[in-house]
PyMOL Python script that loads the backbone (N, CA, C, O; Angstrom):
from pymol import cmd

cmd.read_pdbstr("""\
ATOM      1  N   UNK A   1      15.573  11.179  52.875  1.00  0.00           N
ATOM      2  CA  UNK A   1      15.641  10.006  53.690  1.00  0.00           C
ATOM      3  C   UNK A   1      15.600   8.739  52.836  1.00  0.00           C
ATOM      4  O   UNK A   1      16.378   7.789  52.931  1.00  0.00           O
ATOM      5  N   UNK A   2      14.478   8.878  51.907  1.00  0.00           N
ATOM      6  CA  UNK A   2      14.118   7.528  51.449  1.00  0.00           C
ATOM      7  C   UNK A   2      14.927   7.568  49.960  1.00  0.00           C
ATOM      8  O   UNK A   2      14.888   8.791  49.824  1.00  0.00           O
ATOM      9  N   UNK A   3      15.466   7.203  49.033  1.00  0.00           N
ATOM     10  CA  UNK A   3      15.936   7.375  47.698  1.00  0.00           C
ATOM     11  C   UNK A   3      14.941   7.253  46.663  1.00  0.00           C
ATOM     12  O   UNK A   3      14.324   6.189  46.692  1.00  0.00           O
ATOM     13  N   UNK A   4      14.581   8.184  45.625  1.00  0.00           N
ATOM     14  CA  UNK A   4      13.655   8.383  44.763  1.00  0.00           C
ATOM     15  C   UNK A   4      13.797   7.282  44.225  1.00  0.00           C
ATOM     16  O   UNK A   4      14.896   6.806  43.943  1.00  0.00           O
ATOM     17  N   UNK A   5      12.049   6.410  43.889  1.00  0.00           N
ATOM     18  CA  UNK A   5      12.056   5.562  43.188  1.00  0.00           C
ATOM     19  C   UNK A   5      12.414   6.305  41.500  1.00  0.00           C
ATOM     20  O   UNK A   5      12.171   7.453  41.127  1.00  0.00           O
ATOM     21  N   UNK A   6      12.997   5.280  40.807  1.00  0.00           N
ATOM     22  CA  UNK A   6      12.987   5.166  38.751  1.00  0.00           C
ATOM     23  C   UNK A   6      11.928   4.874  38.558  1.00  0.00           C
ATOM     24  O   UNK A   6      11.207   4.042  39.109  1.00  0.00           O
ATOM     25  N   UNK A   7      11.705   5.794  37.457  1.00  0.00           N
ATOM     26  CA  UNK A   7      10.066   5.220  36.699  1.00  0.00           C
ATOM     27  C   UNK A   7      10.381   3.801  36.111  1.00  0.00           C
ATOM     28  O   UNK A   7      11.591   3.678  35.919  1.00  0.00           O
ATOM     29  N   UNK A   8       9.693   2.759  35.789  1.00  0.00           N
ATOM     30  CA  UNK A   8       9.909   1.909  35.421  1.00  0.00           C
ATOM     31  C   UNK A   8       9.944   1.882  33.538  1.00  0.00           C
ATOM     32  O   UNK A   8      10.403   0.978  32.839  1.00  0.00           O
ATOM     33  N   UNK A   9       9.559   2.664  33.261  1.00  0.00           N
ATOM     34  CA  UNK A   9       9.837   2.677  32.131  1.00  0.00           C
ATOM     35  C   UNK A   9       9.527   4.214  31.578  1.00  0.00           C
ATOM     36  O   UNK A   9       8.523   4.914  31.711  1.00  0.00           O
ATOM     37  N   UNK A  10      10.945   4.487  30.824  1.00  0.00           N
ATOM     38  CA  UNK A  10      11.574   6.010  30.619  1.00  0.00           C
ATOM     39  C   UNK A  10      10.738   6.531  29.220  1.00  0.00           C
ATOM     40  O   UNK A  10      10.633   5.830  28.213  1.00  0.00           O
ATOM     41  N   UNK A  11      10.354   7.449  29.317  1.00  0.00           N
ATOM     42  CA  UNK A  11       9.471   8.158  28.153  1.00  0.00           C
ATOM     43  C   UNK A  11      10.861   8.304  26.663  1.00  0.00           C
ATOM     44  O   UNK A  11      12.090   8.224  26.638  1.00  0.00           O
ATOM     45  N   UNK A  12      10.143   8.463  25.974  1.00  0.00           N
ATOM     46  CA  UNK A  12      11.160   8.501  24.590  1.00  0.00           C
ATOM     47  C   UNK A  12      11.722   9.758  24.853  1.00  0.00           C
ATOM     48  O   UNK A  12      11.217  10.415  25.763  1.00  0.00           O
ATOM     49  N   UNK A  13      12.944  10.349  24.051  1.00  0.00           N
ATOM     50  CA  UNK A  13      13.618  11.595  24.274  1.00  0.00           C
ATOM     51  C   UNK A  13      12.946  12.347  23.041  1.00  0.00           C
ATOM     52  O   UNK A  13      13.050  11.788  21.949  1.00  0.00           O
ATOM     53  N   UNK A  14      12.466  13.204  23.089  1.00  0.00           N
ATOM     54  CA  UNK A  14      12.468  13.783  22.058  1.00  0.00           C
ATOM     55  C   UNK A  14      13.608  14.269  20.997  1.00  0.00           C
ATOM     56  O   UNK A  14      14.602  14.782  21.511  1.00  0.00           O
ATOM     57  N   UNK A  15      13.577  14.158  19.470  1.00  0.00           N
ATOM     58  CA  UNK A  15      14.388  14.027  18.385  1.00  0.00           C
ATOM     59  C   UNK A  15      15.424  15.424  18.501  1.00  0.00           C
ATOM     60  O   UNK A  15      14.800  16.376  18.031  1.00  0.00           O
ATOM     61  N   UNK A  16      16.390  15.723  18.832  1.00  0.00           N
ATOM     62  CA  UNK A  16      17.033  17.045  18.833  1.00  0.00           C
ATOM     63  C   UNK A  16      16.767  18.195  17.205  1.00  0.00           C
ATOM     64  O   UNK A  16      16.731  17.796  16.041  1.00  0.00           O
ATOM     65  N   UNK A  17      16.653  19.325  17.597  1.00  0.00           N
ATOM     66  CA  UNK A  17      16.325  19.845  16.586  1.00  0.00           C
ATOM     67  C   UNK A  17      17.045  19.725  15.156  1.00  0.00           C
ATOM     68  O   UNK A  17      16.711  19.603  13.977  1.00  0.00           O
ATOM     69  N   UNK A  18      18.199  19.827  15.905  1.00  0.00           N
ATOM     70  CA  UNK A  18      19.174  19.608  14.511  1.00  0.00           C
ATOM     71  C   UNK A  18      18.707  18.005  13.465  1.00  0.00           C
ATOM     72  O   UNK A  18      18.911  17.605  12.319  1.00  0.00           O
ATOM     73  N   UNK A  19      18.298  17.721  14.182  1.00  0.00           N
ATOM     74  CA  UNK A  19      18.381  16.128  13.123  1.00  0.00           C
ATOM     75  C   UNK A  19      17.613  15.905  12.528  1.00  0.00           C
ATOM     76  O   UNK A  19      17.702  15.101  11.600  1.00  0.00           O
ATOM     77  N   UNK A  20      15.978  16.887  13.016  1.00  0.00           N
ATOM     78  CA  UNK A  20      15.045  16.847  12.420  1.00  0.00           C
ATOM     79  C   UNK A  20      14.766  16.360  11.172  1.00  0.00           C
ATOM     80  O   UNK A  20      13.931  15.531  10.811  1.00  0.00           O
ATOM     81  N   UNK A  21      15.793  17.153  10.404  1.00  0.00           N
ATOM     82  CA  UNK A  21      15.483  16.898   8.818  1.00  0.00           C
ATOM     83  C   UNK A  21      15.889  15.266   8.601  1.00  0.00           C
ATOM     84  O   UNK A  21      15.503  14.584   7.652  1.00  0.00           O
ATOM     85  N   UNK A  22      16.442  14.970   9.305  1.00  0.00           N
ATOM     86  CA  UNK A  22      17.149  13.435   8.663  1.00  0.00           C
ATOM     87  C   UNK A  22      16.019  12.768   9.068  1.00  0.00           C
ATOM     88  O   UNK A  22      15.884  11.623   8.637  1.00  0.00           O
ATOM     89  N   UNK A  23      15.007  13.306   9.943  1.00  0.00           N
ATOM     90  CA  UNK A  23      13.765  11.910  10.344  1.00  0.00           C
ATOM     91  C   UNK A  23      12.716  12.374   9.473  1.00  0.00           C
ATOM     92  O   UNK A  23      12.236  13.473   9.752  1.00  0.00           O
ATOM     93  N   UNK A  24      12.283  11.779   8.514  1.00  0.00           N
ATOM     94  CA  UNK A  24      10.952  11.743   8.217  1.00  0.00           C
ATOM     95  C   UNK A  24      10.198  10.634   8.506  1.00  0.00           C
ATOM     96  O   UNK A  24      10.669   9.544   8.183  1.00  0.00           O
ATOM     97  N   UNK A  25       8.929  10.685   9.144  1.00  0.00           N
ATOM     98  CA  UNK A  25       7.928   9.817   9.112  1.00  0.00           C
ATOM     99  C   UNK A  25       7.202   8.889   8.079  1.00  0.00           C
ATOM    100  O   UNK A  25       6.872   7.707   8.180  1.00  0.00           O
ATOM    101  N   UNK A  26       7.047   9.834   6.997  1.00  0.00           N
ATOM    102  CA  UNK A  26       6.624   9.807   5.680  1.00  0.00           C
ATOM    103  C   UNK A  26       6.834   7.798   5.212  1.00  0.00           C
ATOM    104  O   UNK A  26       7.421   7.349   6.196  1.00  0.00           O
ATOM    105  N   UNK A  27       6.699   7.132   4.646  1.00  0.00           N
ATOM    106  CA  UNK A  27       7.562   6.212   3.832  1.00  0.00           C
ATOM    107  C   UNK A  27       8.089   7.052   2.969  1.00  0.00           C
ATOM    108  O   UNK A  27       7.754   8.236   2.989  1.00  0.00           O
ATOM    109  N   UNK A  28       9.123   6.505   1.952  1.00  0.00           N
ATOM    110  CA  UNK A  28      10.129   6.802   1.106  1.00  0.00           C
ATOM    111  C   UNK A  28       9.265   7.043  -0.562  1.00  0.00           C
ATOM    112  O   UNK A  28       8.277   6.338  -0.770  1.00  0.00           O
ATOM    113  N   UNK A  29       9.489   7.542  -1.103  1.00  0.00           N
ATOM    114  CA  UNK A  29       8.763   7.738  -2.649  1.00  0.00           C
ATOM    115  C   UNK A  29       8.752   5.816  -3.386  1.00  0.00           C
ATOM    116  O   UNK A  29       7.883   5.199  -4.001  1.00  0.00           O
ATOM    117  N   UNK A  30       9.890   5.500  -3.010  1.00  0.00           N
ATOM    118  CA  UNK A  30      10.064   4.356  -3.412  1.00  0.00           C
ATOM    119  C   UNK A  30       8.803   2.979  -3.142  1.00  0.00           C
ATOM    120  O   UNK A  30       8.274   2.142  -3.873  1.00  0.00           O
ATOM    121  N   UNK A  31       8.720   3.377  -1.529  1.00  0.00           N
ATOM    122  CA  UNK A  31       7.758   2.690  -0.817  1.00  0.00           C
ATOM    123  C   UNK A  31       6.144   3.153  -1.048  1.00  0.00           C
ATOM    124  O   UNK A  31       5.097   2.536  -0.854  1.00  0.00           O
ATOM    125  N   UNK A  32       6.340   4.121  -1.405  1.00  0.00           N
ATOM    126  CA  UNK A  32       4.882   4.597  -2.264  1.00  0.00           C
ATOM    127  C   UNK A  32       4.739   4.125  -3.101  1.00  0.00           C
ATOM    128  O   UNK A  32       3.781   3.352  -3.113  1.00  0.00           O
ATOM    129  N   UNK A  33       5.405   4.229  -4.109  1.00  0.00           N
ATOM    130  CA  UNK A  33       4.892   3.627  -5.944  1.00  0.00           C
ATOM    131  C   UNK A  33       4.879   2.282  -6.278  1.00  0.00           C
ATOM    132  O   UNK A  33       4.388   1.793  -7.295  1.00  0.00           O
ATOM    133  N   UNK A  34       5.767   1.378  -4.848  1.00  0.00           N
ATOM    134  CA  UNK A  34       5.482   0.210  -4.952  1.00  0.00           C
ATOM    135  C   UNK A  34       4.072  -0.368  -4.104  1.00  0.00           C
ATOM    136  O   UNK A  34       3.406  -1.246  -4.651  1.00  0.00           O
ATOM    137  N   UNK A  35       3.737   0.059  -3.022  1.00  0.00           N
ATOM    138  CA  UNK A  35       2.217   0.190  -3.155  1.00  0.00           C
ATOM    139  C   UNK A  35       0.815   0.376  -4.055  1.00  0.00           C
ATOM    140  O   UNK A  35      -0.227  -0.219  -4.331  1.00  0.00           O
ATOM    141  N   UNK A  36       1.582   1.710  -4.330  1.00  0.00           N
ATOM    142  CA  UNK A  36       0.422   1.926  -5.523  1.00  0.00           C
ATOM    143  C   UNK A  36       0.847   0.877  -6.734  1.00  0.00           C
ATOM    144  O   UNK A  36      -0.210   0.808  -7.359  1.00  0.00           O
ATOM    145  N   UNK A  37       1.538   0.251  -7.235  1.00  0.00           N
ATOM    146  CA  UNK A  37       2.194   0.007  -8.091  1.00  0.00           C
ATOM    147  C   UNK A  37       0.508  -1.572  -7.462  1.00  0.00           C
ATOM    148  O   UNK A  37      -0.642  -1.760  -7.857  1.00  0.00           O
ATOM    149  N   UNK A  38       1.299  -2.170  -6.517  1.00  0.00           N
ATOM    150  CA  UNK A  38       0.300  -3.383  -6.114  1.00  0.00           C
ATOM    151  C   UNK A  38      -0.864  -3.343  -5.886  1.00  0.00           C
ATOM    152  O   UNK A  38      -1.512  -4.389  -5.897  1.00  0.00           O
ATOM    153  N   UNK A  39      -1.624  -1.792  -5.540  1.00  0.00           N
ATOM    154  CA  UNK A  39      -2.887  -1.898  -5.567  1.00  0.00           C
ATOM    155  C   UNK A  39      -3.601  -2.048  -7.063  1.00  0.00           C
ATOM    156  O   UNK A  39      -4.489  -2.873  -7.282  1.00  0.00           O
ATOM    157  N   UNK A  40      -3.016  -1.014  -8.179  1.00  0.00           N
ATOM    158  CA  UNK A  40      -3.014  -1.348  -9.474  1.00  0.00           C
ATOM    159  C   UNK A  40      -3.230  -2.684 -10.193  1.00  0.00           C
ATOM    160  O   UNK A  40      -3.992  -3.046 -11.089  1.00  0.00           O
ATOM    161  N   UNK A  41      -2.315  -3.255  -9.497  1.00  0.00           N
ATOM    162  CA  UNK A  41      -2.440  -4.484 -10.621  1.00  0.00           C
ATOM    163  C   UNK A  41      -2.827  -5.108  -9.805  1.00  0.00           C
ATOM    164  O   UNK A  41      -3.077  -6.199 -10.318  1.00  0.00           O
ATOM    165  N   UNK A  42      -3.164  -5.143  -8.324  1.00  0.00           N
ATOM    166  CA  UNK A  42      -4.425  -6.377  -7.880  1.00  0.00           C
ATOM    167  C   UNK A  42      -6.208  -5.716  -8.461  1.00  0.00           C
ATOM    168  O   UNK A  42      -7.255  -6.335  -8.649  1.00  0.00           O
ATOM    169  N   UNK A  43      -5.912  -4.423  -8.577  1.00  0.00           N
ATOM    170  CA  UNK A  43      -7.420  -3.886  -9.408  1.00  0.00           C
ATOM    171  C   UNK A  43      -7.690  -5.054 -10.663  1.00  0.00           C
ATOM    172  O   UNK A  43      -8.568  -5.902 -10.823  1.00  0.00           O
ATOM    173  N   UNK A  44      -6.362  -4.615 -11.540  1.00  0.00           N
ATOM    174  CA  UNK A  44      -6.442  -5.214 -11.960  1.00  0.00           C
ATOM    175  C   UNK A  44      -6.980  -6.509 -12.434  1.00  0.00           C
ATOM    176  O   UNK A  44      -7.724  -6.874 -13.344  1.00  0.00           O
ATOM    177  N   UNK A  45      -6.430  -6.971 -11.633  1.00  0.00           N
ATOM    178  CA  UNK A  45      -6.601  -8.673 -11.439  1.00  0.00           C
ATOM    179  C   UNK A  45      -8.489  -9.145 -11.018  1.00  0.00           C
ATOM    180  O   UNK A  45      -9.334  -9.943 -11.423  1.00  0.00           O
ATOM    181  N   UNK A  46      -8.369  -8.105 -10.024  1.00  0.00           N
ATOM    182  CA  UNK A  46     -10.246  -8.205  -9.504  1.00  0.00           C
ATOM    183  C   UNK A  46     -10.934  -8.183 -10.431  1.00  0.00           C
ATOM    184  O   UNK A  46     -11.431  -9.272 -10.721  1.00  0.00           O
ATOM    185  N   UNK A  47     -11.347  -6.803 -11.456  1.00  0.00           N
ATOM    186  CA  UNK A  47     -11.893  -6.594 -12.689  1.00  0.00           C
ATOM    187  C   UNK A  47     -12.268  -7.910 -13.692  1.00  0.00           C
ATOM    188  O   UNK A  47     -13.282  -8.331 -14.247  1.00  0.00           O
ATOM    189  N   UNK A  48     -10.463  -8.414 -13.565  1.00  0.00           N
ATOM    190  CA  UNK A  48     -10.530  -9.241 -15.127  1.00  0.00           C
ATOM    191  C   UNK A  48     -11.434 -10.480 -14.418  1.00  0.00           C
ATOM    192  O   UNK A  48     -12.307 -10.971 -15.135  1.00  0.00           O
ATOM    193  N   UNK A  49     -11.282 -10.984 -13.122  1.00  0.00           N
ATOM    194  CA  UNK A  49     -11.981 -12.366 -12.340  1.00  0.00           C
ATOM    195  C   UNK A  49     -13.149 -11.888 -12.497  1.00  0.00           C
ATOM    196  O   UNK A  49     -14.032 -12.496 -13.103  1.00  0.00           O
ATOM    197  N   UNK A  50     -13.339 -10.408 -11.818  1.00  0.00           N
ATOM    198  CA  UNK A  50     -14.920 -10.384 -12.255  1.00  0.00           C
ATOM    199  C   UNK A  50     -15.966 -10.020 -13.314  1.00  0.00           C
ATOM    200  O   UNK A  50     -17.135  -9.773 -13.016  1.00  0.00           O
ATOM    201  N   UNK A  51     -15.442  -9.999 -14.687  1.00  0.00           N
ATOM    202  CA  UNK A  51     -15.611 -10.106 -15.913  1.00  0.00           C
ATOM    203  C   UNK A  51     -15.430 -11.442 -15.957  1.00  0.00           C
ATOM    204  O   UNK A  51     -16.158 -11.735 -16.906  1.00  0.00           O
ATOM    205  N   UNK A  52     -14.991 -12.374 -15.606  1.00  0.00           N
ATOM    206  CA  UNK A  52     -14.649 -13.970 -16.171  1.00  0.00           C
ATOM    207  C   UNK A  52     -15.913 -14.568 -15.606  1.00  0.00           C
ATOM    208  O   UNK A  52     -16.371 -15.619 -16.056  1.00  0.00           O
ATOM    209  N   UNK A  53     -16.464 -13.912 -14.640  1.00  0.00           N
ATOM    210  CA  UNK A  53     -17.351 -14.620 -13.441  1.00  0.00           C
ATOM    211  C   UNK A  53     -18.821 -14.073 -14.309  1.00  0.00           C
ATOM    212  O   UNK A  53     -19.869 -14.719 -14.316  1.00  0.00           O
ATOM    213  N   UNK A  54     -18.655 -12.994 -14.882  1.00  0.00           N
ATOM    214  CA  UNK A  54     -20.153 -12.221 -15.068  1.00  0.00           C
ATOM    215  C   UNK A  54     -20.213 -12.674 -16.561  1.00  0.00           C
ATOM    216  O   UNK A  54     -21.290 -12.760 -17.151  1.00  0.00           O
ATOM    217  N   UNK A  55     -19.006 -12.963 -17.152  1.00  0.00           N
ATOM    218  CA  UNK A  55     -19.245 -12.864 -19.201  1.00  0.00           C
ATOM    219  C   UNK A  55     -19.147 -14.651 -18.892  1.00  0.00           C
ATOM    220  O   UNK A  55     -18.552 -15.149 -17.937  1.00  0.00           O
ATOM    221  N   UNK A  56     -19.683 -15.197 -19.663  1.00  0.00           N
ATOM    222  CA  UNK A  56     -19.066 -16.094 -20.268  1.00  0.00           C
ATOM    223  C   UNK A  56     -18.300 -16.241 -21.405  1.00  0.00           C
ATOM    224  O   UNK A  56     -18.559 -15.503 -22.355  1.00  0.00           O
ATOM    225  N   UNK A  57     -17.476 -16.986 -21.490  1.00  0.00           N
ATOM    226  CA  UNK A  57     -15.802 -16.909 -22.090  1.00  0.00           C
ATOM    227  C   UNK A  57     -16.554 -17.379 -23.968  1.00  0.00           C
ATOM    228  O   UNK A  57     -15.938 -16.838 -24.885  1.00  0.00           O
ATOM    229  N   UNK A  58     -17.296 -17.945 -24.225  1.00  0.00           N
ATOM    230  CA  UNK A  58     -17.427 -18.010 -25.504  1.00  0.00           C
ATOM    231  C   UNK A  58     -18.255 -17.016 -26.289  1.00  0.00           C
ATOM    232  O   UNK A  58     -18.389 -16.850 -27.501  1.00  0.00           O
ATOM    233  N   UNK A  59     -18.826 -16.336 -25.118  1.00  0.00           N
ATOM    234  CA  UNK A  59     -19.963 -15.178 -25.811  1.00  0.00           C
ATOM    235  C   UNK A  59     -18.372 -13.922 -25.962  1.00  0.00           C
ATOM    236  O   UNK A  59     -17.792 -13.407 -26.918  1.00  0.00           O
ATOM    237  N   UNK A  60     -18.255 -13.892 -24.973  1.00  0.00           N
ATOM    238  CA  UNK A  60     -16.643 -12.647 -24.775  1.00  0.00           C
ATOM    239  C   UNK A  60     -16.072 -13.305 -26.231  1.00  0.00           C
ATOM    240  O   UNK A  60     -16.203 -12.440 -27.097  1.00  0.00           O
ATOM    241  N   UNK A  61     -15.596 -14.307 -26.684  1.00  0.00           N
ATOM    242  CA  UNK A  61     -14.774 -14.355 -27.713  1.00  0.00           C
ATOM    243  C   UNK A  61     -15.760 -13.903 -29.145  1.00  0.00           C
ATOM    244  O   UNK A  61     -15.256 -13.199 -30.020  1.00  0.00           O
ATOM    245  N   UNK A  62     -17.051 -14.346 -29.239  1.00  0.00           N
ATOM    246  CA  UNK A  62     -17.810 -14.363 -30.517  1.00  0.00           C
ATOM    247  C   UNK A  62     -18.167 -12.614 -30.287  1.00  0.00           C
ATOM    248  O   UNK A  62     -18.812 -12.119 -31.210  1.00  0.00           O
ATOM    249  N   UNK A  63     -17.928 -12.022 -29.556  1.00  0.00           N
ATOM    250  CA  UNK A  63     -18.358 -10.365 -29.326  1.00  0.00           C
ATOM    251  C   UNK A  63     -17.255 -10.249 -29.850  1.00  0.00           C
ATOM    252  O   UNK A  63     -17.436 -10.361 -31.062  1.00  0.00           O
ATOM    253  N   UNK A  64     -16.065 -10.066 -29.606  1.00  0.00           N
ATOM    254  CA  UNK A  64     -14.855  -9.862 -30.284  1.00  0.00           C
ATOM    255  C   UNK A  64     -14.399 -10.297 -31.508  1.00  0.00           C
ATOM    256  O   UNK A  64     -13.702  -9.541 -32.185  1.00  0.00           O
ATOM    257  N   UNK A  65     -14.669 -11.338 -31.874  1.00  0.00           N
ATOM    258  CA  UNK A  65     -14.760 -11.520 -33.538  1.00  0.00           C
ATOM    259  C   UNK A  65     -15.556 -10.817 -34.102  1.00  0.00           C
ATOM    260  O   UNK A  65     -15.257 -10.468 -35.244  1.00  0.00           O
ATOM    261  N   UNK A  66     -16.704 -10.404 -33.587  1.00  0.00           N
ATOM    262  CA  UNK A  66     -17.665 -10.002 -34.297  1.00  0.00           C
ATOM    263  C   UNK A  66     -17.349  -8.354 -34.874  1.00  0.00           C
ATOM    264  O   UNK A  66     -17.677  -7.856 -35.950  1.00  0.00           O
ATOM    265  N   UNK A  67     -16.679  -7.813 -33.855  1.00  0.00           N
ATOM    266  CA  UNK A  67     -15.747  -6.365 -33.500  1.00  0.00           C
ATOM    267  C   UNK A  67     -14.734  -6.319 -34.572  1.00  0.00           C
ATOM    268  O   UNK A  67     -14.694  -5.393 -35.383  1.00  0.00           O
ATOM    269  N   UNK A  68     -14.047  -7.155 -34.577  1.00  0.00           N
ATOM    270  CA  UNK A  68     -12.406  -7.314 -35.516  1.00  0.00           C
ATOM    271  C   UNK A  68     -13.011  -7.589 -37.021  1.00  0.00           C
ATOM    272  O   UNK A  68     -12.170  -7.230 -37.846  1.00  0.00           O
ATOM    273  N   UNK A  69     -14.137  -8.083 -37.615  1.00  0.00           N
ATOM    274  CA  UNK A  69     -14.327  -8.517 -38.995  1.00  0.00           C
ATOM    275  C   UNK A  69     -14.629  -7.045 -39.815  1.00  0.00           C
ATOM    276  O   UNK A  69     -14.837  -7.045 -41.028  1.00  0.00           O
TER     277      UNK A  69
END
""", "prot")
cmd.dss("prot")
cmd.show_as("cartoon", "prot")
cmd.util.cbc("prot")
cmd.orient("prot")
C-alpha cells in the first residue's frame, strides 16, 4: 500500500573479493620511513635543546678541549 521508505543514508558496500589485494589499509613503506625518518630527527633535536638547557655551553666546550689534547 504504502511505498518503502530509503534509508537515509546507505551503508558502505563491502570491497569485492577480487580487489582485495589492490586495497591495503597499511600506509605505504614510503609513508613509514618518512615518519620514522621525523620522529628521529625531532629526538634528535629534543636531546641536543635539552643538553643546551642542562650543560652550560662554556663548561661543554672546556670538557671537550680537555678530551681532544
Amino acid at each position: 500500500m504504502f511505498p518503502k521508505a530509503k534509508p537515509t543514508i546507505e551503508a558502505r558496500k563491502p570491497i569485492p573479493k577480487r580487489n582485495t589485494q589492490n586495497h591495503n589499509p597499511l600506509p605505504a613503506k614510503s609513508v613509514k620511513a618518512r615518519r620514522a625518518a621525523n620522529y628521529y630527527m625531532n629526538l634528535y633535536v629534543d636531546i641536543n635543546s635539552a643538553i643546551a638547557r642542562l650543560v652550560p655551553m662554556g663548561y661543554l666546550v672546556s670538557f671537550t678541549d680537555e678530551i681532544l689534547v
